[in-house]
C-alpha positions in Angstrom: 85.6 92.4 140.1 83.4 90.3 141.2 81.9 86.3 140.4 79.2 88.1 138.5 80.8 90.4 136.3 83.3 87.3 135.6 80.5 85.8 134.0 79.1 88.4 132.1 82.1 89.4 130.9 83.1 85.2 129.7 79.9 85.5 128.2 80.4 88.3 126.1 84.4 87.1 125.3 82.5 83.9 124.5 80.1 85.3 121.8 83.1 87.5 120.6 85.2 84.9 120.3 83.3 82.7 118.3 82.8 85.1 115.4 86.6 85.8 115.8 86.9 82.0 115.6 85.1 82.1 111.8 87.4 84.8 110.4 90.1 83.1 111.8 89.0 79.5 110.1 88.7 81.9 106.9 92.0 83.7 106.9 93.4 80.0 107.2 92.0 78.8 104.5 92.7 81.4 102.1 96.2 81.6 103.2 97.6 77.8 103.1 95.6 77.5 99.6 96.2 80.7 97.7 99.0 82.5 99.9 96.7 85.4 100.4 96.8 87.2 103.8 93.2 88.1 103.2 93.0 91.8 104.4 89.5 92.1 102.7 88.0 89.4 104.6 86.3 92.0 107.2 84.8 93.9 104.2 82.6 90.7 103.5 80.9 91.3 107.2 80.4 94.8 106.9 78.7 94.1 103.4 76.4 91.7 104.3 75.7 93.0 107.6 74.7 96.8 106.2 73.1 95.3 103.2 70.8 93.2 105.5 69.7 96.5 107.6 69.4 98.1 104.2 66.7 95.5 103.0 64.9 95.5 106.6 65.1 99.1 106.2 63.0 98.5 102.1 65.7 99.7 100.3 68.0 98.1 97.2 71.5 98.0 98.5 74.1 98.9 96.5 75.9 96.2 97.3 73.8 94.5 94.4 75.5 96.8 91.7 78.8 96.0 92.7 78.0 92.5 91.9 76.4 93.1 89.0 79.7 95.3 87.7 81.8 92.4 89.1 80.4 89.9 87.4 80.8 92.1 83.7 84.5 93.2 84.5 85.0 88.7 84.9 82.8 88.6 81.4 85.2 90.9 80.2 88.3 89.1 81.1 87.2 85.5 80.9 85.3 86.3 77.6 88.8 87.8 75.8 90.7 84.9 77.4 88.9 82.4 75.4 88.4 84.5 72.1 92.4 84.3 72.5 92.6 80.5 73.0 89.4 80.2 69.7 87.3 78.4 72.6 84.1 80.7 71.2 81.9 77.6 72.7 82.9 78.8 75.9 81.4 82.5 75.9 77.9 81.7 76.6 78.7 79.7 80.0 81.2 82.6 81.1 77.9 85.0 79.9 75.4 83.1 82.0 77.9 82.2 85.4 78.9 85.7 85.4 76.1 88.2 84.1 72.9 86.2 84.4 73.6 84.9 87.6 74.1 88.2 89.0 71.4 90.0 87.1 69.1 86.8 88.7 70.3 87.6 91.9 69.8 91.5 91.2 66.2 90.6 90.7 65.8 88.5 93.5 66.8 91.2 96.0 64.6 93.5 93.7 61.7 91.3 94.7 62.5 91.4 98.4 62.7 94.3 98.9 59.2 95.2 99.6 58.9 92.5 101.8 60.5 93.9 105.1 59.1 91.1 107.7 60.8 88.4 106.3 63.9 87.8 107.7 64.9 84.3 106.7 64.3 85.7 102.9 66.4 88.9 103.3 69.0 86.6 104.9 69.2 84.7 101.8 69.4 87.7 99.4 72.3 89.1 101.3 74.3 85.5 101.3 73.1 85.6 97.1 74.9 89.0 97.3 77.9 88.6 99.6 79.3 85.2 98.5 80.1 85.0 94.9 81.8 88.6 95.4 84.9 86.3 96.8 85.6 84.1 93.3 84.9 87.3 91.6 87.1 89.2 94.0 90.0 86.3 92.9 89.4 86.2 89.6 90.0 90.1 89.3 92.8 91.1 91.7 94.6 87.7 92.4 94.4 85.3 89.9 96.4 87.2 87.6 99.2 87.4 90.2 98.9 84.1 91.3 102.4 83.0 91.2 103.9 86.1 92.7 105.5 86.4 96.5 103.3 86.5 99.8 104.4 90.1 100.1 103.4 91.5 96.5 99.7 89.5 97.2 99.5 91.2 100.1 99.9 94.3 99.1 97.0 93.9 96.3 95.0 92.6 99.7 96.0 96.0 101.1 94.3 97.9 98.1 91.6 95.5 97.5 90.6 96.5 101.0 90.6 100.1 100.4 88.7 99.9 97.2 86.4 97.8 98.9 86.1 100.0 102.2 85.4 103.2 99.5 82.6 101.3 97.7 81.4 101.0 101.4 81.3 104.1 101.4 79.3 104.8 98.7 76.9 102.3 98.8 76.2 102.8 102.9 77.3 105.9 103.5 79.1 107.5 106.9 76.3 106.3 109.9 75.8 102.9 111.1 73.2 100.2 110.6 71.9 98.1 112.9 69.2 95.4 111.8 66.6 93.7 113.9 67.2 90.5 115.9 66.1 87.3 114.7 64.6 86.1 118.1 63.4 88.2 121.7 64.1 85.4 123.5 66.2 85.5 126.5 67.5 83.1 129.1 68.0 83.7 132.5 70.4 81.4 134.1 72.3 82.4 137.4 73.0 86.0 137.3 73.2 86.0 133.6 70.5 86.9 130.8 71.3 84.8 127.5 70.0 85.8 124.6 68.7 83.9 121.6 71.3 86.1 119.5 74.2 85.2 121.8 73.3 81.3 121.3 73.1 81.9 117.3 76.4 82.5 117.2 77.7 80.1 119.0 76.0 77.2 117.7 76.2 78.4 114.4 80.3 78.9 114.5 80.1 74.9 116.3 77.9 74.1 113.2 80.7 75.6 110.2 83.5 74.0 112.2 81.7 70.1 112.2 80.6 71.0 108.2 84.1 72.2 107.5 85.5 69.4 108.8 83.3 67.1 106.7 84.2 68.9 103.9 88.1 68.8 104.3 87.7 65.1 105.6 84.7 63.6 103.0 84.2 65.4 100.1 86.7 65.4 96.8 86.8 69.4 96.7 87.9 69.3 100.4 90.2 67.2 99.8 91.2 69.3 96.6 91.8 72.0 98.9 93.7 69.9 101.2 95.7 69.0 98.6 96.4 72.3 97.2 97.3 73.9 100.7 99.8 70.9 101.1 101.6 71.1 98.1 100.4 73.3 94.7 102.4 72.4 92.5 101.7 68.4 93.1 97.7 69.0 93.2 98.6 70.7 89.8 100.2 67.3 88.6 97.6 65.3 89.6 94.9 67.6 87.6 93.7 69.8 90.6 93.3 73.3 89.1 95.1 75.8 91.5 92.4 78.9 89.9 89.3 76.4 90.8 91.0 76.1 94.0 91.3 79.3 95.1 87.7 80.6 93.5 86.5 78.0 96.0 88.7 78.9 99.1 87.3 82.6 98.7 83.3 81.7 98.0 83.8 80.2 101.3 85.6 82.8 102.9 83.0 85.4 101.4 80.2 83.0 103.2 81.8 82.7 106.6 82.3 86.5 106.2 78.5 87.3 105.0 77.4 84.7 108.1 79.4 86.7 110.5 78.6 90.0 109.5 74.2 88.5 109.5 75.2 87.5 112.8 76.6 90.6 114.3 74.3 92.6 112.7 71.6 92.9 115.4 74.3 92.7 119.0 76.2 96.1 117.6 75.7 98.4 114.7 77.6 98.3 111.9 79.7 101.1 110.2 81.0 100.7 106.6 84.4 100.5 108.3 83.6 98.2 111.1 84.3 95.0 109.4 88.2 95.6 109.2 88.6 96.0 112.6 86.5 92.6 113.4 88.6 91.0 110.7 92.1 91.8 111.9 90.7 90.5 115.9 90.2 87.1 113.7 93.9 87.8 112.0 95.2 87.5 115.6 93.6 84.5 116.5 94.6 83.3 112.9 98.3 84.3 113.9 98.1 82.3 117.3 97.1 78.9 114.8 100.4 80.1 113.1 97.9 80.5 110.4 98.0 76.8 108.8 96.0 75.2 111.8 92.1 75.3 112.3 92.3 74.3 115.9 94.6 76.7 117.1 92.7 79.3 115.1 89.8 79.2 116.9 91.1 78.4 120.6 93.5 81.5 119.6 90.4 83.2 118.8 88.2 82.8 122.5 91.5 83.6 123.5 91.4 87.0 121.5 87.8 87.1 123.0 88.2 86.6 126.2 91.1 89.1 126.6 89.1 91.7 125.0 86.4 91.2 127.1 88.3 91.4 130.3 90.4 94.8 129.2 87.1 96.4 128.5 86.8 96.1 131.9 90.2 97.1 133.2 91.1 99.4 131.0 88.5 100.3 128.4 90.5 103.1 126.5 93.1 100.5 125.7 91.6 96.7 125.4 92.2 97.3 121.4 95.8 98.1 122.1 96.0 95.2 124.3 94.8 92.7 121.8 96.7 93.7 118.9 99.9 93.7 121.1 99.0 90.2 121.5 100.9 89.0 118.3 103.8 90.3 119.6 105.0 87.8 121.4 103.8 84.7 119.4 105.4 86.2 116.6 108.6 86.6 118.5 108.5 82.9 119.4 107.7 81.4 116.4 110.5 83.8 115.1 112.8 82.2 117.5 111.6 78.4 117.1 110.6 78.5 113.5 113.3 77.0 110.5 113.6 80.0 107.7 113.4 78.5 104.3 113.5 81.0 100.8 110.1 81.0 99.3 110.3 78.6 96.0 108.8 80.8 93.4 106.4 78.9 91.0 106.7 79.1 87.0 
């Protein structure tokens, strides 16, 4: 190895690792508020990324039905819920948030679709599409379980996934999707060639870690979240709702997901299974950050990066061995350096 392929190959672990970087900041954040080890989170990349290609390519994606059915199966709940409590003045706001919204956004990408040269508007279909799927996802396979253990919410992650990954199916089908790059623009600085893509990403994951942090430091539903990653049952007592909370932890873990899967979409193409394996490279770095700190998250993340990059190199066959082996020994440390305490069990 030489100087040169050094530098091609930090560039690459560079714009790897900062996508890995926003997964990461989203597994965090669904974890320390909800308890959820967010398996699904790789399913909202692969979504948005194949629905994007799908539009580019003047097609509906199916993607839109899902939401559609999501938002009726919510209805459904929401709408007996209140029948239950006599709130009927509630029905027509659960109608409108959670059929007309979708059925708005259905027509939007209906309207769209015809118009195959517009990027910036077929990236903001696929965000209309992608992000409300996470409250929705919440509302149906979490919410009611709220209160149970980290290992029975992970196992509904684990199915969630698999449902998800077989509606990929369906919708995209077996070959991958690849959609067009946003800019042709290159840089050529030393022996590398930089692309406006490569750049995207990187600014962009600099740009949702500043807004996250004015969010979390400035705003009252950061600091709601905060709150409710800190201590549930207090945020509860002081009239933070623990349901709002997590509806809003996974709307923006389904936007970092449907950003990172817009991003990704032109550097590599994109299988209906792709997004788990992107996902569970940001679970490592999430691991590293001990899966409660943002900071670590993403420096675990480049780290993630950059060792994949270099075992491409060394040993290609292997590099995703090598970076799922990396947990290993952090959780072996933390293991050893970590107090054990029971899980309190909420009523």
């Amino acid at each position: 190895m030489n100087t040169a392929i050094a530098l091609w190959l930090s560039q690459d672990a560079i714009t790897n690792g900062a996508v890995y970087a926003l997964l990461a900041l989203a597994l965090v954040l669904v974890y320390t508020v909800t308890r959820v080890i967010f398996v699904p989170q790789g399913e909202f990349i692969s979504f948005a990324a194949l629905s994007l290609a799908t539009l580019q390519g003047g097609k509906l994606p199916g993607t839109v039905y899902l939401l559609v059915a999501g938002g009726i199966l919510v209805t459904a709940l929401d709408g007996t819920a209140a029948l239950r409590a006599r709130m009927v003045g509630r029905l027509a706001k659960i109608v409108l948030a959670n059929i007309g919204l979708p059925l708005a956004v259905a027509a939007f990408a209906w309207w769209a679709v015809p118009q195959t040269d517009n990027v910036l508007l077929q990236v903001l279909v696929t965000l209309a599409i992608v992000t409300p799927m996470g409250p929705m996802l919440y509302r149906l396979a979490f919410q009611p379980l709220a209160n149970a253990s980290v290992l029975i919410l992970l196992i509904i992650a684990v199915a969630v996934h698999y449902a998800l990954t077989g509606f990929g199916l369906v919708f995209f089908g077996g070959e991958g999707l690849r959609s067009r790059p946003f800019s042709s623009l290159s840089f050529q600085v030393g022996v590398l060639n930089i692309t406006a893509q490569s750049l995207l990403v990187v600014v962009t994951t600099i740009l949702f870690i500043v807004v996250a942090w004015l969010l979390f430091e400035h705003t009252v539903y950061g600091k709601a979240l905060r709150a409710t990653a800190i201590n549930r049952v207090g945020a509860r007592l002081v009239g933070i709702s623990a349901q709002f909370s997590g509806k809003l932890s996974f709307a923006l873990a389904a936007l970092i997901g449907a950003v990172s899967g817009i991003l990704i979409s032109p550097i590599t193409t994109i299988y209906y299974d792709t997004g788990f394996l992107i996902g569970l490279k940001g679970f490592v770095g999430a691991i590293i950050g001990g899966m409660v700190s943002y900071p670590l998250a993403a420096i675990g993340s480049l780290l993630v990066g950059f060792l994949e990059s270099f075992s491409s190199f060394w040993a290609s066959a292997f590099k995703e061995s090598i970076v799922f082996t990396l947990i290993i020994p952090v959780l072996l440390w933390r293991s050893l350096t970590t107090r054990h305490v029971e899980e309190d069990e909420e009523q």
